[in-house]
C-alpha positions as CSV (number, residue, x, y, z in Angstrom):
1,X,8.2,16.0,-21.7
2,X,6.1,13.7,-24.3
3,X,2.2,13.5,-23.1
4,X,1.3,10.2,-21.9
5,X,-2.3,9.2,-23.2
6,X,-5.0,7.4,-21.2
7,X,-3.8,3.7,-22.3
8,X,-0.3,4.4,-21.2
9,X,-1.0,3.8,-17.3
10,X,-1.7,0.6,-18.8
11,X,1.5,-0.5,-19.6
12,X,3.5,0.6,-16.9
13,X,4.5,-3.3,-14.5
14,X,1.8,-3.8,-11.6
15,X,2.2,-6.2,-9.2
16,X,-0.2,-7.5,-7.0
17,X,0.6,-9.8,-3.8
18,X,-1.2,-10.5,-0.8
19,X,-0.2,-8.5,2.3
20,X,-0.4,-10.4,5.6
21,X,0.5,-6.9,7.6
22,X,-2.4,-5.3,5.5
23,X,-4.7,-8.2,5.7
24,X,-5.2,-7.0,1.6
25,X,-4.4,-7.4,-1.4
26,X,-1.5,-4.6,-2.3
27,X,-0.9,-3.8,-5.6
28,X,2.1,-1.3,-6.7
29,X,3.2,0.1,-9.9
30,X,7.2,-0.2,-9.1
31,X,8.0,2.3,-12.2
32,X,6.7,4.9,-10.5
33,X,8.1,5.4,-6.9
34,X,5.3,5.3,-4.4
35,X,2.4,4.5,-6.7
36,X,0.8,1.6,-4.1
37,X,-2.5,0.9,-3.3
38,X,-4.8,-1.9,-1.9
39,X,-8.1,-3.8,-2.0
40,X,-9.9,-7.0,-0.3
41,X,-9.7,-8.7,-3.9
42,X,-7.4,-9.6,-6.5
43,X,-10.0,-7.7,-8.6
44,X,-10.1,-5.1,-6.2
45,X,-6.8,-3.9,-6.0
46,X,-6.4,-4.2,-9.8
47,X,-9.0,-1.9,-10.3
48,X,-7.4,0.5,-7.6
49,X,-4.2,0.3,-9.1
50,X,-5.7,1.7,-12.6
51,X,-6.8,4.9,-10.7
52,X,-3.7,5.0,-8.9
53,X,-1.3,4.7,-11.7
54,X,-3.5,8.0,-13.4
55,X,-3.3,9.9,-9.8
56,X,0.3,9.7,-10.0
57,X,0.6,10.4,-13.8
58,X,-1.4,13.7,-13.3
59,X,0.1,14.9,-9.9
60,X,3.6,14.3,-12.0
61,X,2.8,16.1,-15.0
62,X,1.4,18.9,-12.9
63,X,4.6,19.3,-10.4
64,X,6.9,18.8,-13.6
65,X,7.9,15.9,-11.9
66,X,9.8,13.7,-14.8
67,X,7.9,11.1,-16.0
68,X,9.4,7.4,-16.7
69,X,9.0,5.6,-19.7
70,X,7.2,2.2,-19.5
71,X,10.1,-0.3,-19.5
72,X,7.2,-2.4,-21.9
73,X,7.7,0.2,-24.7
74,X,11.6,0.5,-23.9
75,X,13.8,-0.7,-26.6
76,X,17.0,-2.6,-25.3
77,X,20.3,-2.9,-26.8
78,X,20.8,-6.7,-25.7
79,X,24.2,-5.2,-23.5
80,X,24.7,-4.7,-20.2
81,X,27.5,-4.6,-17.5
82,X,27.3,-5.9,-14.6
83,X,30.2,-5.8,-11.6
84,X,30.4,-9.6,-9.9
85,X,32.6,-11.0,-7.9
86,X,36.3,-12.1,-9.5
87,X,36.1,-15.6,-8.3
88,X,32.4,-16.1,-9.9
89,X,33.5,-14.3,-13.1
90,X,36.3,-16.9,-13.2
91,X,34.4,-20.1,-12.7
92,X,31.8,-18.4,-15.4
93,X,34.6,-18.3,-17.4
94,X,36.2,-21.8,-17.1
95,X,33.0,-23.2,-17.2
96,X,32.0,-21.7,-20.5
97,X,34.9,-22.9,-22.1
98,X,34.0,-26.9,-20.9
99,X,30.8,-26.1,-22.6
100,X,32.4,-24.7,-25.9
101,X,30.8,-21.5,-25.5
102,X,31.2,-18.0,-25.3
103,X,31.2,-16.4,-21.7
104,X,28.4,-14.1,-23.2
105,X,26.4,-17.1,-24.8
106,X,26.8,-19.1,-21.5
107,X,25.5,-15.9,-19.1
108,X,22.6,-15.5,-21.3
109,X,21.7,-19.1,-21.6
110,X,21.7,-19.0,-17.2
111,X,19.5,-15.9,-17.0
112,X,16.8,-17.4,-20.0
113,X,16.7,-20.2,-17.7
114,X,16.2,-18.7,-14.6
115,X,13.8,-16.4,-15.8
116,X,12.0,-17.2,-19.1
């Protein structure tokens, strides 16, 4: 297992979001399964979530418990598979070819747009 240093907990994805049930402000590090925690701020549960992240990075390196790679120092290959439905592969398909593309090109130009 490689050793994590102090700045990795800092580059594991945090989200923060305001809990209506919890009348807080939960933040959770998703990368690491059940590393959640709260506060009354933004600020708050930011700061929580810094000493959180290390709880859970020490409790796993002391079970033996494996621990993930930050997907932010992950290198991707640019492929992927992904199982969709026949009909919507089709009309991807058909559609790609009005547009003078590549089904690949076409896919990728969808998800920059959706998410970028």
């Amino acid at each position: 297992m490689k050793a994590r240093s102090k700045k990795d907990k800092f580059k594991y994805l945090v989200t923060i979001a305001w809990s209506e049930e919890d009348q807080a402000y939960v933040a959770t590090a998703p990368e690491l399964p059940g590393c959640a925690t709260h506060g009354s701020t933004m600020n708050e549960a930011s700061r929580n979530i810094e000493d959180a992240i290390d709880t859970w990075l020490k409790g796993a390196k002391e079970s033996g418990y494996p621990i993930p790679e930050p997907v932010a120092t992950k290198t991707y290959s640019g492929k992927f598979i992904a199982r969709i439905d026949p009909r919507l592969h089709r009309q991807l398909a058909m559609k790609s070819i009005e547009q003078g593309k590549s089904l690949n090109r076409f896919v990728e130009e969808i998800l920059k747009e959706a998410f970028i």
